[in-house]
C-alpha positions in Angstrom: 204.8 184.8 153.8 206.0 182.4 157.2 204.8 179.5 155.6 206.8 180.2 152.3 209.6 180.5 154.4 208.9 177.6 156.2 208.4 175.0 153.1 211.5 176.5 151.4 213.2 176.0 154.5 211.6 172.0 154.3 212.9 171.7 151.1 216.1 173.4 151.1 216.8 170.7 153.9 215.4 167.6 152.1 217.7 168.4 149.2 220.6 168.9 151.6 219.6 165.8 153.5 219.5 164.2 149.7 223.2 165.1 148.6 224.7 164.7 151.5 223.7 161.3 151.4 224.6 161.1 148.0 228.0 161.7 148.7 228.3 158.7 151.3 227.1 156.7 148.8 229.2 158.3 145.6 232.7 158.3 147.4 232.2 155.1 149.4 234.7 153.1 146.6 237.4 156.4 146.4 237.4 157.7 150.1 240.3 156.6 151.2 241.8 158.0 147.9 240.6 161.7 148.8 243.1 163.7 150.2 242.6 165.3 154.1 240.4 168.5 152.9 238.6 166.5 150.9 237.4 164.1 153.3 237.3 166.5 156.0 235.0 168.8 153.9 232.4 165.3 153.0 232.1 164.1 156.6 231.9 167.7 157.9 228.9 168.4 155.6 227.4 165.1 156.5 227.9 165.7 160.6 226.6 169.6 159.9 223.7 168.4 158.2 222.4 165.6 160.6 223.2 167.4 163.6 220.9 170.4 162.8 218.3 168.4 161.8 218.8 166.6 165.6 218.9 169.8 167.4 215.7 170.9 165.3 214.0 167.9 166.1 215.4 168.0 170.1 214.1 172.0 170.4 210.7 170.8 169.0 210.0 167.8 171.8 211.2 165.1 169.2 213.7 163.1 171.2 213.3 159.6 169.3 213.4 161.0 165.7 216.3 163.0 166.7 218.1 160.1 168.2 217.4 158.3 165.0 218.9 161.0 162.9 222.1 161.2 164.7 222.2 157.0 164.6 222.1 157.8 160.9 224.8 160.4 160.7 226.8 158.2 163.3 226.3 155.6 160.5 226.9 157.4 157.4 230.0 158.4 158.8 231.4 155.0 159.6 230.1 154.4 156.0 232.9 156.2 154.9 235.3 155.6 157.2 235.6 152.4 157.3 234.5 151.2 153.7 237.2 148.9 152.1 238.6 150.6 148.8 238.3 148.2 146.2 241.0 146.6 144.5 241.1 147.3 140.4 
């Protein structure tokens, strides 16, 4: 019954790890356009995410892969944050 656990627990986080990507990449064009919740709601989901897959990977010995997971959350991020809004 752990392992079930566990893989759900795999894939419940590769699907979150999925989406949250996807909205990086969906919103990229309108993000500036969102209003305060709404962007505070995408970058907090994107920062909760890749920040308890670092801790994860720090309380299991895995310094490099969790220093590459918050390089990638620093940068998905700044995706957003700094994408131009293009013009119509």
């Amino acid at each position: 019954m752990d392992m079930l656990f566990i893989v759900l627990h795999v894939l419940f986080g590769l699907g979150s790890f999925a989406g949250s990507l996807m909205l990086a990449v969906g919103f990229k064009d309108k993000f500036n356009e969102l209003n305060t919740l709404q962007k505070s709601g995408i970058l907090l989901t994107i920062i909760s995410l890749f920040a308890t897959i670092a801790v994860t990977m720090v309380s299991n010995g895995n310094m490099i892969a969790a220093i590459i997971f918050i390089a990638l959350g620093v940068a998905a991020c700044g995706y957003l944050a700094f994408a131009k809004t293009k013009v119509a």
